[in-house]
C-alpha positions in Angstrom: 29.0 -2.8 6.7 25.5 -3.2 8.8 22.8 -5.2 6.8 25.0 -5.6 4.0 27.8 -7.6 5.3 28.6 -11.3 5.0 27.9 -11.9 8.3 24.3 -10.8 7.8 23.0 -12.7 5.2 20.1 -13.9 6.7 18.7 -11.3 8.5 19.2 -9.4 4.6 17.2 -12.3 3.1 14.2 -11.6 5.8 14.2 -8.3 5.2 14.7 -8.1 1.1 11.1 -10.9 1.2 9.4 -8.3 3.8 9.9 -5.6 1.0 9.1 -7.9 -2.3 5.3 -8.4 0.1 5.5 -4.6 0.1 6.3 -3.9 -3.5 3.5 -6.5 -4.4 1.4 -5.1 -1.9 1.8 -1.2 -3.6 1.7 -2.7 -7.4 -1.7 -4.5 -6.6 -3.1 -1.8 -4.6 -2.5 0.5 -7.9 -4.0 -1.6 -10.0 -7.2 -1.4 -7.8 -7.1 2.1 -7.1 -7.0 2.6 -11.5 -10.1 0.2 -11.7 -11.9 2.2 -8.5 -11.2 5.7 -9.7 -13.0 4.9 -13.0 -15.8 2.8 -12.2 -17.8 5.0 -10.1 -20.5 6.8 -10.6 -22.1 9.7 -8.7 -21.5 13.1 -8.4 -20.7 12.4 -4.5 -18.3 9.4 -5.2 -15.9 12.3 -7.3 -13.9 13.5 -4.2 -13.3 9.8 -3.5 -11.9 9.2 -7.4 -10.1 12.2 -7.3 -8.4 11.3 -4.3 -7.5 7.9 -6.0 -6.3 9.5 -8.7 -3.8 11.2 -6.8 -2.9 8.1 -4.5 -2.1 6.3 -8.0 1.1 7.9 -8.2 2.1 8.0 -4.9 1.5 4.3 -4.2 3.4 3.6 -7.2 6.1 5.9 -6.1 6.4 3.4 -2.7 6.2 0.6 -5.0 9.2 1.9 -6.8 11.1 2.9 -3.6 10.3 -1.2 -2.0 12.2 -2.6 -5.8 15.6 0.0 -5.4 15.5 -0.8 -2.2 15.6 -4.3 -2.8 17.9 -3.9 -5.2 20.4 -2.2 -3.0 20.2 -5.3 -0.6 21.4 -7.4 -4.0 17.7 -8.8 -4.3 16.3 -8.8 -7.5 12.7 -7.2 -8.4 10.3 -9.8 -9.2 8.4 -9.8 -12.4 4.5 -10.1 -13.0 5.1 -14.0 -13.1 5.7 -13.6 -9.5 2.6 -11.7 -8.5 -0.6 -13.0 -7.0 -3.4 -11.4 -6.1 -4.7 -11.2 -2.5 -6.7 -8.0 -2.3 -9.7 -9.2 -2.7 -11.6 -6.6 -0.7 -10.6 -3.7 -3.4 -11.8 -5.2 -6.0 -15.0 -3.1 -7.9 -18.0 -3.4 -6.9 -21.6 -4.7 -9.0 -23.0 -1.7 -8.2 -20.8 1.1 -9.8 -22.9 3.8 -7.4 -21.6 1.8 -4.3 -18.9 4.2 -2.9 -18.8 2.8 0.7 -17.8 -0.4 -0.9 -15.2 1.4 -2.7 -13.9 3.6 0.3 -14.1 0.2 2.8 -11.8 -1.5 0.8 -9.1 1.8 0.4 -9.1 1.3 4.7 -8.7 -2.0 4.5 -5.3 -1.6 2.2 -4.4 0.4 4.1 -4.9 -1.1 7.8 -2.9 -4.0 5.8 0.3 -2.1 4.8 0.3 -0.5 8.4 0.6 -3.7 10.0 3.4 -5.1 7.5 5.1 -1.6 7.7 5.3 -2.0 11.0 6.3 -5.2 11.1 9.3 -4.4 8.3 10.3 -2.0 10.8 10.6 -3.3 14.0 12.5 -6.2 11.4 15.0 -3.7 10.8 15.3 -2.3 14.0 19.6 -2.3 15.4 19.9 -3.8 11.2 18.9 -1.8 8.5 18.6 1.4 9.3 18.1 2.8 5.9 15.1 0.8 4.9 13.6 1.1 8.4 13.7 5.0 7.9 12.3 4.7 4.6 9.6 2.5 5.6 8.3 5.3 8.5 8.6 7.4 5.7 5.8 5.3 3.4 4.1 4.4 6.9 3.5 7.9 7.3 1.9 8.4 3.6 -0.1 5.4 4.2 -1.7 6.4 7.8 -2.5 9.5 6.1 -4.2 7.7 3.3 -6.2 5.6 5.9 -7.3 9.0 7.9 -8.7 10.3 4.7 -10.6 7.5 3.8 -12.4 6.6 7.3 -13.1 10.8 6.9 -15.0 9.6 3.7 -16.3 6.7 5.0 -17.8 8.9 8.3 -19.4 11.3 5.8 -21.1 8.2 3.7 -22.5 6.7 6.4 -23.8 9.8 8.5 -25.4 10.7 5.4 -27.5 7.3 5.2 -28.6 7.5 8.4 -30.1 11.2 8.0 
């Protein structure tokens, strides 16, 4: 029965904590993205809100996929008394015009849930082959995200320097 048998009980328990950190991770990082997608202002910062506009779903999507998943494993979905906040470098700027600010902390998110995607991963490597592949899957959406952003980011800063 793989990851799901008596016999692997521990290695389940590892796995079902790496994913709560992941749904936690995807929850937070939506709440940041709604706060960042309406606080700017500047008709260059638009592509960047629309952009979180659109990652708003799709990060709660992952976030949704990490709790049945966790579920399956016969974890249970922790509650908003269990969350705590650690993403302190999305959080809005003073300065609603400061973009860069904005578009630094998407990348660093992002860098963040690459590593522990990674890590979940290689967790589940020879044990879990389900979660692993649906991991890559989110891993894949969130290298994409990252790519998009240092894009931005390039663009921003070439344009100070001119």
């Amino acid at each position: 029965m793989g990851i799901l048998s008596d016999d692997m009980t521990s290695e389940r328990e590892q796995v079902i904590q790496m994913l709560e950190k992941a749904y936690w991770m995807e929850i937070e990082t939506v709440m940041s993205y709604i706060a960042n997608s309406i606080n700017p202002d500047g008709v260059r910062a638009q592509e960047v809100i629309h952009s979180l506009e659109k990652d708003i779903q799709e990060e709660l999507g992952h976030a949704q996929l990490f709790g049945k998943r966790i579920k399956e494993l016969y974890g249970v979905v922790p509650g908003s008394a269990d969350f705590q906040p650690e993403q302190t470098y999305l959080q809005p700027p003073a300065e609603q015009a400061d973009i860069v600010h904005v578009i630094k902390g998407v990348i660093e998110a992002e860098k963040g849930a690459i590593e522990h995607y990674n890590e979940l991963i290689e967790l589940c490597d020879g044990k879990d082959p389900v979660t692993a592949d649906m991991v890559t899957t989110i891993l894949a959406d969130e290298e994409g995200h990252r790519r998009l952003f240092e894009g931005f980011l390039k663009e921003y800063e070439g344009a100070r320097a001119a």
